[in-house]
Structure formats: C-alpha cells, structure tokens
C-alpha positions in Angstrom: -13.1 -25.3 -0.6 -10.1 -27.3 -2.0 -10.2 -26.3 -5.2 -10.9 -22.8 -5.2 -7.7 -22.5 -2.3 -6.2 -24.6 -4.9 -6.9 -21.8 -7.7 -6.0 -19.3 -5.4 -2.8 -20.0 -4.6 -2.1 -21.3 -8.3 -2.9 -17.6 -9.3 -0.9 -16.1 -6.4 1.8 -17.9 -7.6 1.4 -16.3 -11.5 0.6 -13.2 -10.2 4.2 -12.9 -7.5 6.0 -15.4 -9.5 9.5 -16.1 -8.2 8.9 -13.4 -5.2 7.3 -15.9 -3.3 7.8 -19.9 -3.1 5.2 -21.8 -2.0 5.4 -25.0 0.1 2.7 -27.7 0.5 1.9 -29.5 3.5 -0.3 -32.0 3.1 -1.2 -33.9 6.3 -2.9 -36.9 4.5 -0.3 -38.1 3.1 3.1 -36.3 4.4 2.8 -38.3 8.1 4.9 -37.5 11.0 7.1 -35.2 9.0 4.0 -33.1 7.4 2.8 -33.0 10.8 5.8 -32.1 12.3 6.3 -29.1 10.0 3.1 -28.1 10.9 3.2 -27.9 14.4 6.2 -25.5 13.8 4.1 -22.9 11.4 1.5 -23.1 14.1 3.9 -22.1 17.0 5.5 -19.9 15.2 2.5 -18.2 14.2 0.6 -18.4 18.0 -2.1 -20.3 16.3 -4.1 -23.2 18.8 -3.9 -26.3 16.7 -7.6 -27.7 17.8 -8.8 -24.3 16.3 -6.7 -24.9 13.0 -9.0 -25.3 9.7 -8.3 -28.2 7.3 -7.2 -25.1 5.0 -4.7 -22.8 6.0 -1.8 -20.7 4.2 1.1 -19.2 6.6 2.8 -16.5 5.0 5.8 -14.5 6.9 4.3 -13.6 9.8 1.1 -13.5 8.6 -1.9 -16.6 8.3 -5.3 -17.2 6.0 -7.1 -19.2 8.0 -10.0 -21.4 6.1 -10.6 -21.8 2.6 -13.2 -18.7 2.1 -10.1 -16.4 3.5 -7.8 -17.7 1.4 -9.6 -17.3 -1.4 -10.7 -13.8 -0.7 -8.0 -12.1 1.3 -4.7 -14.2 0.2 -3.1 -12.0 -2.2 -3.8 -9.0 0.0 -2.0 -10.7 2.8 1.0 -11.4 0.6 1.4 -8.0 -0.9 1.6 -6.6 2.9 4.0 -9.1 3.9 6.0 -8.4 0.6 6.0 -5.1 0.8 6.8 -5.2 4.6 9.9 -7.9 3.9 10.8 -5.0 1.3 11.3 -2.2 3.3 13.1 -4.5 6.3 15.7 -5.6 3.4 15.8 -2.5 1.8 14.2 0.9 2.0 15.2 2.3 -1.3 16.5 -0.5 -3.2 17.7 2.5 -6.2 19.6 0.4 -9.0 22.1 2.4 -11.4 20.1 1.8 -14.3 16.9 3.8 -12.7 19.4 5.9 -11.4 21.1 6.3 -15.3 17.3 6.4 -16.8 15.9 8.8 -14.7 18.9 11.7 -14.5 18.8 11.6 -18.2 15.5 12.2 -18.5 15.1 14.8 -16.0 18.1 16.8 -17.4 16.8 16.8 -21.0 13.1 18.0 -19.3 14.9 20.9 -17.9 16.5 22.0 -20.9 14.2 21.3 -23.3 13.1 24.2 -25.8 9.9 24.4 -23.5 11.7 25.2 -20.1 14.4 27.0 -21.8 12.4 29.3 -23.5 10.4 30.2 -20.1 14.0 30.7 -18.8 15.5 33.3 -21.2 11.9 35.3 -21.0 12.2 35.5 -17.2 15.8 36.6 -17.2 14.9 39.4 -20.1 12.0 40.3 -18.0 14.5 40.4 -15.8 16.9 42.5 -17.3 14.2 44.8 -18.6 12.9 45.8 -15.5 16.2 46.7 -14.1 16.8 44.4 -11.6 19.8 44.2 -9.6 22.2 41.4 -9.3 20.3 41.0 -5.4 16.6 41.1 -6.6 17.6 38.2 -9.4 19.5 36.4 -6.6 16.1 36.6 -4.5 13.7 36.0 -7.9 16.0 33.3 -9.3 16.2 31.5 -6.1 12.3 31.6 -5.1 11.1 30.4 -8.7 13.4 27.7 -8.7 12.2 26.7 -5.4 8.8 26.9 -6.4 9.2 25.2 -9.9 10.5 22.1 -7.7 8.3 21.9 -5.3 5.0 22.5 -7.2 6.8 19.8 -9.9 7.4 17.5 -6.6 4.5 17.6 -5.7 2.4 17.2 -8.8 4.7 14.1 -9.0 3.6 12.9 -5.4 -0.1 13.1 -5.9 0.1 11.0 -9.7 2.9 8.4 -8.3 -0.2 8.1 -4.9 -2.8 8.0 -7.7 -1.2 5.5 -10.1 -0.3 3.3 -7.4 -3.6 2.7 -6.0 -4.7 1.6 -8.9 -1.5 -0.8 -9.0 -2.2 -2.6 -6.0 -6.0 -2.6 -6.6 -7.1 -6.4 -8.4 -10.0 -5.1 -9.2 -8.2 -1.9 -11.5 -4.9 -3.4 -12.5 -6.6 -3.5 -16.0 -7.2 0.5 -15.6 -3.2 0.6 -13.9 -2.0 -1.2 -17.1 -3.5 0.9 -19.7 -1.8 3.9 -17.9 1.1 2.2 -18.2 0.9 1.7 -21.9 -0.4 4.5 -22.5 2.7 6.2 -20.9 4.7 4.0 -23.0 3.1 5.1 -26.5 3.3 8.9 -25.5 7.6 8.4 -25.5 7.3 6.5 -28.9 5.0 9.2 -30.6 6.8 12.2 -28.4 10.3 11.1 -29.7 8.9 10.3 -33.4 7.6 14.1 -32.9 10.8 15.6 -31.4 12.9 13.4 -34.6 10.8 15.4 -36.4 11.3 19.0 -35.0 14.7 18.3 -35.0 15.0 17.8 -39.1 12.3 20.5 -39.8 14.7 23.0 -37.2 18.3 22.4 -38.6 16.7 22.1 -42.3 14.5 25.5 -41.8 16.4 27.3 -39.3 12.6 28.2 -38.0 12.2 27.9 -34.2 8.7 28.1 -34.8 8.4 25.1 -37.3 8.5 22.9 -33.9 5.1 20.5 -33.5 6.0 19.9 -29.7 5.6 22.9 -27.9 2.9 25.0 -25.5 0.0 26.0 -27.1 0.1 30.1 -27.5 -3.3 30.3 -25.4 -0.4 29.0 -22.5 2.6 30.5 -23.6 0.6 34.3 -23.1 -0.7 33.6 -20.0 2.8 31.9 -18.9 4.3 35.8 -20.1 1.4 37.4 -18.3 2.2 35.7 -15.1 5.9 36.3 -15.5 5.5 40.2 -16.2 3.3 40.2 -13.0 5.6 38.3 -11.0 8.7 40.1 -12.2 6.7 44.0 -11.1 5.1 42.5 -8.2 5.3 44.8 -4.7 6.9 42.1 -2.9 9.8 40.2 -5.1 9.8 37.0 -3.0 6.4 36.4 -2.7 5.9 37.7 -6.2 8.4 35.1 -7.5 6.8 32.2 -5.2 3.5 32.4 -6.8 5.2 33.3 -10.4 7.1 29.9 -10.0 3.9 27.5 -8.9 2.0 28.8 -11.6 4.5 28.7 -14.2 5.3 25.5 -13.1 1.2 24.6 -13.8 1.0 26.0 -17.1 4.3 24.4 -18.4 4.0 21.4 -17.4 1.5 20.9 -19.9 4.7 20.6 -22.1 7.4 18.8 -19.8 4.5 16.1 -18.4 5.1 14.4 -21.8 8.8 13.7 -20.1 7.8 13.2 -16.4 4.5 11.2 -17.0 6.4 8.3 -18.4 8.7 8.4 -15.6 6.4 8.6 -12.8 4.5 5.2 -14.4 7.9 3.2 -14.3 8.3 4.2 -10.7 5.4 3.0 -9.6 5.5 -0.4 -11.6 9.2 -0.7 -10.2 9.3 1.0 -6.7 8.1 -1.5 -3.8 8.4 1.1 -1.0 6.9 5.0 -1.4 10.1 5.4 0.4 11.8 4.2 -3.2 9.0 6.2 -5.1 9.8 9.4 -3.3 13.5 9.7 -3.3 13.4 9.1 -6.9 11.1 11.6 -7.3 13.0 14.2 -5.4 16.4 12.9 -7.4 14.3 13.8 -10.4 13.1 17.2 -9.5 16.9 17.8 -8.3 18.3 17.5 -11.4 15.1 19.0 -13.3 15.9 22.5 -11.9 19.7 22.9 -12.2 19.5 24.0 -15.5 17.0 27.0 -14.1 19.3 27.3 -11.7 22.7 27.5 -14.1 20.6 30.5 -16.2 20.1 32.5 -13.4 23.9 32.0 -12.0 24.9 32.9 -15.9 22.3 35.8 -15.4 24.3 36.8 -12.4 27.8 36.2 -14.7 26.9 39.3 -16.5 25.6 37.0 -19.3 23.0 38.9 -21.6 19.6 36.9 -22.1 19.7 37.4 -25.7 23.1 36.0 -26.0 21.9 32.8 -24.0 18.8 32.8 -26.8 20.9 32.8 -29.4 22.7 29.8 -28.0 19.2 28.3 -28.0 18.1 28.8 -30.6 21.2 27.7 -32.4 21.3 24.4 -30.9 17.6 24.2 -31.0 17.7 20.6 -33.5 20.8 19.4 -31.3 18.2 19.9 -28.3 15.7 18.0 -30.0 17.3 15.0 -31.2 18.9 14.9 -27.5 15.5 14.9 -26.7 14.0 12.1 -29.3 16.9 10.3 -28.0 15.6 10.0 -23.9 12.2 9.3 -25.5 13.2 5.9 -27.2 15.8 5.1 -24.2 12.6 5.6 -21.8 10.4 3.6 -24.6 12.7 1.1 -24.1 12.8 1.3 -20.6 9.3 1.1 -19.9 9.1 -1.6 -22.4 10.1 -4.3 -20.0 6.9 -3.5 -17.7 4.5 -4.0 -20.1 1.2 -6.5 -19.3 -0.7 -7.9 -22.2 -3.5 -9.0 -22.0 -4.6 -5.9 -19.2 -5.0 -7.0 -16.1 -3.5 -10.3 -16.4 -1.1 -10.6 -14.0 
C-alpha cells in the first residue's frame, strides 16, 4: 500500500495546501532519530508500538492506522481535526473585509426598489386603514421580526445545505458549480441593474425596470398585505403577513443573498462563523424596514416616502449594480476550475 498512502497524502496535501504541513518519518532510513520521533507520536497518541502498522499518519490528535485507512478515511480525519483546531483558535474568525462585503450588500438588499416598494405599500395600507400610531408600532414591529427571522432562517437551511455538499469529496464538483453559478448571477444581476438604472433616469418610467417580482408575485404579495393589515388579531396578523411576504419576495432579494450565503460557506470554517454572519446580515437587512416604519410613526406620508423612491429610483440601481460587481469580485477569489479539483 505504499504508493496509494503515497497518493493520498500527495493529494491531501493539494487539497489543504499550506493548512497542513506534512512530516515524513521514514524508519528505513532516518535511524535512531526517525525512531526516536516515532516513539513520541506513538505516546502521544496512546498507540502500542508492537500493534503499529508499517503505514501510519498521526494528525493532531488524531491517527490513520494502515495503508487501506489512509487511503480511505485520511482526508476526513484531517478536515475534523482542522475544523476542531479552528474553533479552539478561533470561533468566529470575522475579517473586516467579510465584515465590509457583507453590510454592503445586505444594506443595498433592503433598500432595493423590490423591498422598498413592499415597504411604502404596507405603510399606505397602513395609512388607509386608519391605523393608529400604536397598531403601526405593533404591525411594524411584528413584520420586521418576521421578515428576519423567516430571511434567517431561509439563510440557515441553504448555508446547512451548500455546505454539505462542500465537505462532501464525492459532490465538491456539484458544491463548485453552486459556487459559480452564484458568481455569474452577480455579473448578469449587476449588468441587469446597470441597465435599469440608464433605462430609469433616461425614461423616468419605474416600470421600464427588467429586475423586479413577477406581477403573478407582486398581487399575491398585496393580497397578503391587505389581509394582514384587516386581520382580527394585528400581531398575529402581522406575524404571518411578514413570513409570507418574506417567501414571495425573496424571489427578488435571493439574487443579493444567494451569492452571499455561497461565499460564507466557502470561507467560514466553523457554523459558529457561518451563523453570526448570517445574523449580521439579516441585522442590517431589516433596518431600513425598520427606519420606514419609525418615518411612518414621524408623521411622514407614504406617498411622500414614494416619491423619494421613485425619484432616486436609477441612484438605487446603480448603488445596486455597484454591490453586484464588488460581490463578483469578491466571490471571484473562491472560484475552482476544473470542478471538483481541489
């Protein structure tokens, strides 16, 4: 089995590369000194020497024993003892650049035309219905709990998805087209929203955008406001009004949060990582609901706040071309070509 353990650890050095440093010890020809450093991994390790094969690997605090385990089972063994050494070191690990990256991207997702425009119709719903300052105070702050958590936790369940595949050999192939694929949608979603932008300030026609909900979406996000807004119970009614909006739209803002949840798992070592980031994302996703509705509160009219939109409707856009190429070139340093080749 030389040669395959050989391959093996050949490949688990391309696949790791400087995360792990690999030291040979080869007994027929090292000597005293290769068996000397032996005897230590062994002791260190509570292994019996006599029981010892020819081939072993000692890794942390973790051993491959015999050149079949190796071969099958020695890249597992390192990505558990990497990931443990990880979380020991450093639980989050959050550098300012992800930090930079990801609260510009979340802030442009929550005020892009998509999420704004849900905004102003839930406030003139709002308004229309004659709600006091109290009952917006109670709606406003049970949607935009809702929104976040339903957005949280759609993020959760892609990030658990996406990294299965990640740490899976046999679908990093599969993980990597993801990853392009996440990649291409920022290049084509900020050639689209470069686009809108022009056609906008050039037109002065709102509806002249290219990115934005289908209308078979957009009337049953309106249906499920109205019923939200007139339901018995305002709480409640605003709970389930926030989850499903949160559904239907994200249709529109998944082209922002995708992307971002793909980089976190190629970069995060720890869920730990994955999850704060997450939560920082969502965070800052919902303060702009939350500004409208303390505006809302203000006294400010929902038709004033859409014609602010709607004014600064190609600004918004070219903002948001601008977070597509930054996150383009962001997740441009994670690409893998050819798939699967790491």
């Amino acid at each position: 089995m030389c040669a395959e353990a050989k391959a093996a650890i050949k490949e688990a050095e391309s696949t790791f590369g400087n995360t792990i440093a690999v030291e040979r010890v080869d007994l027929s020809a090292g000597g005293v000194a290769a068996f000397n450093r032996l005897c230590e991994l062994l002791n260190h390790h509570g292994v019996d020497e006599e029981v010892t094969p020819s081939l072993s690997v000692f890794c942390g605090n973790s051993h491959v024993l015999g050149g079949e385990d190796i071969v099958a089972n020695l890249q597992t063994v390192l990505r558990a003892e990497l990931a443990g050494a990880t979380a020991a070191n450093s639980a989050l690990n959050i550098d300012r650049l992800s930090l930079l990256a990801i609260g510009a991207a979340a802030l442009a997702d929550g005020i892009n035309p998509c999420a704004f425009s849900t905004m102003v119709l839930l406030v003139s719903m709002l308004a229309a219905a004659g709600k006091n300052r109290r009952e917006v105070a109670v709606i406003g702050g049970a949607f935009t709990f809702a929104v976040f958590a339903t957005y949280l936790l759609i993020g959760i369940f892609f990030y658990q998805v996406m990294n299965k595949l990640q740490t899976s050999p046999s679908l990093l192939a599969l993980s990597d087209a993801i990853y392009w694929l996440a990649f291409l949608l920022c290049c084509i979603c900020g050639i689209l929203s470069l686009y809108d932008s022009v056609v906008t300030w050039r037109s002065k026609n709102p509806q002249a955008i290219l990115l934005k909900l289908p209308d078979s979406l957009r009337d049953r996000m309106r249906k499920s406001l109205r019923q939200g807004v007139h339901a018995s119970s305002v709480f409640w009614g605003a709970l389930v009004t926030g989850v499903t909006v949160a559904f239907l739209e994200s249709a529109c803002t998944g082209q922002v949060y995708f992307p971002v949840i793909s980089k976190l798992v190629k970069d995060s070592e720890t869920f730990a990582r994955g999850l704060t980031l997450l939560l920082y994302y969502n965070l800052l996703f919902t303060l702009p609901l939350l500004a409208m509705f303390g505006l809302t509160l203000g006294g400010v009219e929902s038709e004033r706040i859409a014609r602010i939109g709607r004014k600064h409707l190609p600004l918004a856009k070219l903002l948001l071309a601008t977070v597509f190429a930054a996150m383009a070139l962001w997740l441009s340093h994670g690409l893998a070509w050819p798939l699967g080749a790491r």
